[in-house]
N, C-alpha and C positions, 0 to 999 in steps of 0.2 A: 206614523202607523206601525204600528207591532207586527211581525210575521206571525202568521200565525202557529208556526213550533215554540215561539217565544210562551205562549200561553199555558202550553200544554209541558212544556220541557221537552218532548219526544216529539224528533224526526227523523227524515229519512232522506240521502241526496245518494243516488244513483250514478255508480259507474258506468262501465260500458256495459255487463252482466250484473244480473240485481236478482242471481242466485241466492239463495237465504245460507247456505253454510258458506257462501263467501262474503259476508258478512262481520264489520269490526263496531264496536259500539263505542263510543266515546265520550266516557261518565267525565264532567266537567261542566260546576257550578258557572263560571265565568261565560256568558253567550258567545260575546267575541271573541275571545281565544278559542272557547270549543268549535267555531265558527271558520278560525285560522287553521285550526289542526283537521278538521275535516276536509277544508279545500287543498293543502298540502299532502294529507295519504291522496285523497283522489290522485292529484296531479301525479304521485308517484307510483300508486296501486288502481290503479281504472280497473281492474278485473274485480275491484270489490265495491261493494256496497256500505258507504258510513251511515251508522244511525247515531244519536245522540240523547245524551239524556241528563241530566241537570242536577240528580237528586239519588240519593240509595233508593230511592221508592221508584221514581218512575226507571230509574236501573234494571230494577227487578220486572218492572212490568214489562219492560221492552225483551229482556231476555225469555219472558214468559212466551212470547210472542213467536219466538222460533229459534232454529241455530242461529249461533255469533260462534265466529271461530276464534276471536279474540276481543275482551275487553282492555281498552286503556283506562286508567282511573286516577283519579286523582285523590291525592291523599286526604283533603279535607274538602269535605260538602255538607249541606245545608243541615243535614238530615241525619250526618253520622260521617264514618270514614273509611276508607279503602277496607282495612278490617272489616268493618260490619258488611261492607258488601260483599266482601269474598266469602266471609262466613255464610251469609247466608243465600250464596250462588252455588255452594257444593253440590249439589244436585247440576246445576250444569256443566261443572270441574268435571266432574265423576264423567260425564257425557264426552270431554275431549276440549271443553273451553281453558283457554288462556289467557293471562293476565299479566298484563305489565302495569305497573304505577306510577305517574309521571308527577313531579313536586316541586314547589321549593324550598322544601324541609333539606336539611342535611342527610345525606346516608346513615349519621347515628340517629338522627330523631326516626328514620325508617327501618330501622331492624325490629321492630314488631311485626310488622307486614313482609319485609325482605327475608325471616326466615322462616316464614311457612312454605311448604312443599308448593303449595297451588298457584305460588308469585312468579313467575317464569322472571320477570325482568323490572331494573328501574330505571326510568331514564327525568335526572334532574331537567327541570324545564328550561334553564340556561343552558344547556344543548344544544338547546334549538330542535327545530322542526325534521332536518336531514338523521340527526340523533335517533330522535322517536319514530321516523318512518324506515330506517335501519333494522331498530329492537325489533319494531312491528316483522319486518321483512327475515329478518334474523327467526324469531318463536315460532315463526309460520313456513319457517324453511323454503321460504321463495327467492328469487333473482329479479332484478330489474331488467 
């Protein structure tokens, strides 16, 4: 039986506060890994709220939906890529959102995306998880 986020690509797993600008969205075609990185910030950011989303589209409709104070993205999705979604998230840049892109492109195949102003950060996905919950904590100028 499918979850029912599975369907829609967009959901939502609750911290300890499920304030809307503490809020991180986590653009990522793969369920299960998006699945792993969401229980992973929880465990290390509970003061925030992960939403998730599958696709540049349902991306845009989740951000539509209210603050996110940070997007993570992944370089390639179903629909388009890291680009196409930052491009057409400027209206929420403009607002104060942040962007890191997580991959496993090389740093050279990433400098399209890595030199636009609106990319705050990259973190390759052989990292690992402590990596990307780091940048997250890093862009957002928080402490554990």
């Amino acid at each position: 039986m499918q979850q029912a986020h599975s369907s829609s690509n967009v959901a939502s797993q609750t911290g300890q506060h499920s304030g809307r600008a503490k809020s991180i969205l986590v653009v990522e075609d793969h369920e299960v890994y998006r699945n792993v990185v969401r229980t992973a910030l929880l465990a290390r950011l509970p003061e925030f709220k992960v939403l998730e989303a599958g696709s540049v589209a349902s991306a845009l409709a989740v951000l539509e939906g209210g603050e996110i104070a940070l997007m993570l993205v992944d370089m390639t999705l179903p629909d388009g890529s890291a680009v196409d979604l930052v491009q057409n998230a400027q209206a929420f840049t403009q607002q104060g959102l942040k962007t890191i892109v997580f991959s496993n492109h090389s740093s050279a195949d990433m400098m399209p995306v890595l030199s636009r102003d609106d990319v705050h950060g990259y973190v390759p996905k052989e990292a690992g998880l402590k990596a990307l919950a780091d940048a997250v904590s890093k862009t957002l100028q928080i402490s554990f």
